[in-house]
C-alpha positions, -999 to 999 in steps of 0.1 A, spaced: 116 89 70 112 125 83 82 141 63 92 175 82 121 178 53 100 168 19 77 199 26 71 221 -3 51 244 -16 26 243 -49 47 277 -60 81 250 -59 63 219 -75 53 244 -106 88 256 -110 108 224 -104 89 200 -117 114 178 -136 136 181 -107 112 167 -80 107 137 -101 140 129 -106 143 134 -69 116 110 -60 130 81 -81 162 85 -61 150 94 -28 121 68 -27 105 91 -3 74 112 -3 67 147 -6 45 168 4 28 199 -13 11 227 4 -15 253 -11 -18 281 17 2 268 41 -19 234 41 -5 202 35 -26 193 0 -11 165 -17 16 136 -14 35 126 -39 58 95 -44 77 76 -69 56 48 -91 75 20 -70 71 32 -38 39 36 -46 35 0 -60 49 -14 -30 25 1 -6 -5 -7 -25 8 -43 -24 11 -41 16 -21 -26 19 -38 -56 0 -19 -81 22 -29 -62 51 -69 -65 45 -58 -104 37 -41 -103 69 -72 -89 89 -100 -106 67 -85 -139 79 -79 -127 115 -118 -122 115 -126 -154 103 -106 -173 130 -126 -149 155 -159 -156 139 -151 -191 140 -154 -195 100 -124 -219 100 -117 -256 88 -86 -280 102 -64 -286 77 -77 -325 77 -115 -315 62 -99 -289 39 -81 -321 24 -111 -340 24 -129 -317 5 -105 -315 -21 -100 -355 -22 -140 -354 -30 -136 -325 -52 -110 -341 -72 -129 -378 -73 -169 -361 -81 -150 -350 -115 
C-alpha cells in the first residue's frame, strides 16, 4: 500500500465525494485528506475498517496474555482442568 498516491486535498473530497466512496469500496485502501498542505484525516472503506479494529482487539489479547506469562499470572493446563472438574461438581 503506497499512501504517497491516495493523497488528496479537502478542496477534492468536497467536489468528488460520491466518487471517493465508490473508490474506497473498490480500492480497499485509505486516503488521505489534507487542509493546508497537512495531512488531516484518513479515510477508509467500512470493511477495511472493520477488519482492522478486529486486529487491533486481537493484538491487545495478544499482548495482555504475553504479560501475564511474564508476570508469571499463568496456570498448567492440568489445574485449569481441575478447577473446572470442581466447578462443574460444587453445582
Amino acid at each position: 500500500m503506497k499512501l504517497s498516491s491516495q493523497i488528496r486535498p479537502i478542496s477534492y473530497l468536497k467536489a468528488h465525494a460520491a466518487e471517493i466512496v465508490r473508490n474506497l469500496s473498490k480500492q480497499q485502501e485509505p486516503l488521505v485528506i489534507t487542509q493546508n498542505g497537512e495531512a488531516k484525516v484518513v479515510m477508509q472503506d467500512i470493511e477495511s475498517y472493520e477488519q482492522t479494529q478486529q486486529t487491533i482487539a486481537l493484538l491487545k489479547i495478544l499482548s495482555l496474555g504475553i504479560r501475564q506469562v511474564e508476570e508469571g499470572k499463568v496456570l498448567t493446563a492440568e489445574d485449569v482442568i481441575k478447577r473446572l472438574r470442581d466447578r462443574r461438581e460444587d453445582r
